[in-house]
C-alpha positions as CSV (number, residue, x, y, z in Angstrom):
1,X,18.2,10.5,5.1
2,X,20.4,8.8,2.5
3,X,19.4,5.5,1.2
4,X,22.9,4.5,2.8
5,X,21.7,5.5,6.3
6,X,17.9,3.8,5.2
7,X,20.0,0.5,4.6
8,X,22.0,0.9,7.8
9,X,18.9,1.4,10.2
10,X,17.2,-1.2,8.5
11,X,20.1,-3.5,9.4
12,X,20.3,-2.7,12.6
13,X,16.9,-2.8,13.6
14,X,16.6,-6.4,11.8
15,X,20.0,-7.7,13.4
16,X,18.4,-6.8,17.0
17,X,14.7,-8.5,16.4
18,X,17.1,-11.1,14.9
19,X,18.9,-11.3,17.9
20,X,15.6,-10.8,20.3
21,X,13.6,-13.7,18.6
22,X,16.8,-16.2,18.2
23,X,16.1,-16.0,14.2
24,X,19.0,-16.3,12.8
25,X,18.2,-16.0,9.3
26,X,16.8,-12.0,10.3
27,X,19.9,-11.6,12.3
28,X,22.1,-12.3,9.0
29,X,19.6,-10.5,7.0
30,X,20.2,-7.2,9.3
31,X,24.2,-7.8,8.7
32,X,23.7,-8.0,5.1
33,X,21.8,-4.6,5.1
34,X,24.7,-2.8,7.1
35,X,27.4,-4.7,4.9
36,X,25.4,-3.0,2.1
37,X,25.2,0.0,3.6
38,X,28.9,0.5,3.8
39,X,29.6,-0.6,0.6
40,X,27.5,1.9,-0.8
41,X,29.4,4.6,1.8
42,X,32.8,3.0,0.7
43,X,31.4,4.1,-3.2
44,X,30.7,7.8,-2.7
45,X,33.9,8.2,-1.4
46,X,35.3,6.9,-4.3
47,X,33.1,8.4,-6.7
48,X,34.1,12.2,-4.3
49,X,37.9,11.8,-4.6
50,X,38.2,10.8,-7.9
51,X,35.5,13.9,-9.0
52,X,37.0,16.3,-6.4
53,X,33.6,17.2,-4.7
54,X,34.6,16.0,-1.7
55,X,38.0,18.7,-1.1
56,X,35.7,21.9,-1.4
């Protein structure tokens, strides 16, 4: 597992205890992680077109 998908679990697990326990700090914590997450996603894609590893 990629440390994007790490970051997107860990998000999602903390939005959802976040959400279970009314914390709201976790909660925005867990968003944080998946906005992270995503970022890092948005990156690679970058990083494939513009080194052409992604068109094989």
């Amino acid at each position: 597992m990629s440390d994007k998908h790490v970051d997107e679990a860990k998000g999602r697990v903390k939005e959802a205890a976040g959400s279970l326990t009314g914390d709201q700090g976790l909660k925005n914590e867990g968003k944080a992680d998946q906005a992270k997450a995503t970022v890092k996603d948005k990156a690679d894609k970058v990083v494939d077109a513009v080194t052409g590893r992604g068109n094989e």
